[in-house]
N, C-alpha and C positions, 0 to 999 in steps of 0.2 A: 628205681621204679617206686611209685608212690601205693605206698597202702592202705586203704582206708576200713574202720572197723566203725559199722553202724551198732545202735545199743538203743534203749529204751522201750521197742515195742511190746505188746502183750496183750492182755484182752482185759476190754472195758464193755461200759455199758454204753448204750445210746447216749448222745449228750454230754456224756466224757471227755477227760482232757489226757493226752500226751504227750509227753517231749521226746522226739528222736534227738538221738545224737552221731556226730559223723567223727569220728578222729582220724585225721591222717598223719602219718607217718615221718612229714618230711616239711621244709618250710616252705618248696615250693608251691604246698596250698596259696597260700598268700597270692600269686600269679594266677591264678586260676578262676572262672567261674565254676559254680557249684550249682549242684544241682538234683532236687528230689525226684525220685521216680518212683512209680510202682506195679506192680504186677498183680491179678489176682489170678485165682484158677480160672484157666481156660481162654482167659485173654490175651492181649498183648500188653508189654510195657508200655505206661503210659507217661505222661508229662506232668506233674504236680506242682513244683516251684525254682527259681532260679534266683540267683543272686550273683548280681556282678564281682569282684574281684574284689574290690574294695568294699562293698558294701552298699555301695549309695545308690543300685536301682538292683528290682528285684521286678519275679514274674509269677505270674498264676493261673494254674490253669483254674474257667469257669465254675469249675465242679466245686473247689475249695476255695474262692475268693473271698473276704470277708472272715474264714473258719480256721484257716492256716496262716500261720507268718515263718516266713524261712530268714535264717541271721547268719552270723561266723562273728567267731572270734580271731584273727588271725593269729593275735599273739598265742595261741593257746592249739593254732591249726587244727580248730573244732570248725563246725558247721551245726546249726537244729535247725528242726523243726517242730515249731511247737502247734499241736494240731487241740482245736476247741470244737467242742459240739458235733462231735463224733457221729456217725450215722453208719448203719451195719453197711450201706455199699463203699465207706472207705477200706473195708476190709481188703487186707492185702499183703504181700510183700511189700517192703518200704527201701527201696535202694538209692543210699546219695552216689555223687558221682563228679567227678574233676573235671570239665568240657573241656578242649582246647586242640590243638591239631593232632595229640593222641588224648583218648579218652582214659579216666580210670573209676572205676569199679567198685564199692565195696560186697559184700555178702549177703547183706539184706539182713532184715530184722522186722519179723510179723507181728502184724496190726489185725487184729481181732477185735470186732465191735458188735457186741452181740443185745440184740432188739430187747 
């Protein structure tokens, strides 16, 4: 089973920049779409960004299009995201994730962007 351990979040200011990071466990990242999520209080988990398997197309949701770019490295079976121009409603939990006909999960790592 694959496991992934997200790292980088914290609290910044408005305008801010961060990099998440995703490590997974195992080389079957490489096989896998990837993909950012996040949650804040009180909401649902939402949809932030995707990236195919290889690399070559990626996805975004409206809210962060233009502010985010989502990557991987396979050889290194990382994933980020590196987020620019921070604004307090990206506050959140920040969860990457393995898509494919079983999903997997990491633990989250909070984004605090404070006005």
């Amino acid at each position: 089973q694959v496991q992934l351990v997200e790292s980088g979040g914290g609290l910044v200011q408005a305008g801010g920049s961060l990099r998440l990071s995703c490590a997974a466990s195992e080389r079957t990242f490489s096989s896998y779409t990837m993909g950012w999520f996040r949650q804040a209080p009180g909401k649902d988990r939402e949809f932030v960004a995707t990236i195919t398997s290889s690399g070559g197309n990626s996805y975004y949701a409206n809210s962060v299009k233009g502010r985010f770019t989502i990557s991987r490295d396979n050889a290194k079976n990382t994933g980020y995201l590196q987020m620019n121009s921070l604004k307090p409603e990206d506050t959140a939990v920040y969860y990457c994730g393995l898509l494919g006909t079983t999903n997997y999960w990491g633990q989250g790592t909070q984004v605090t962007v404070s006005s």
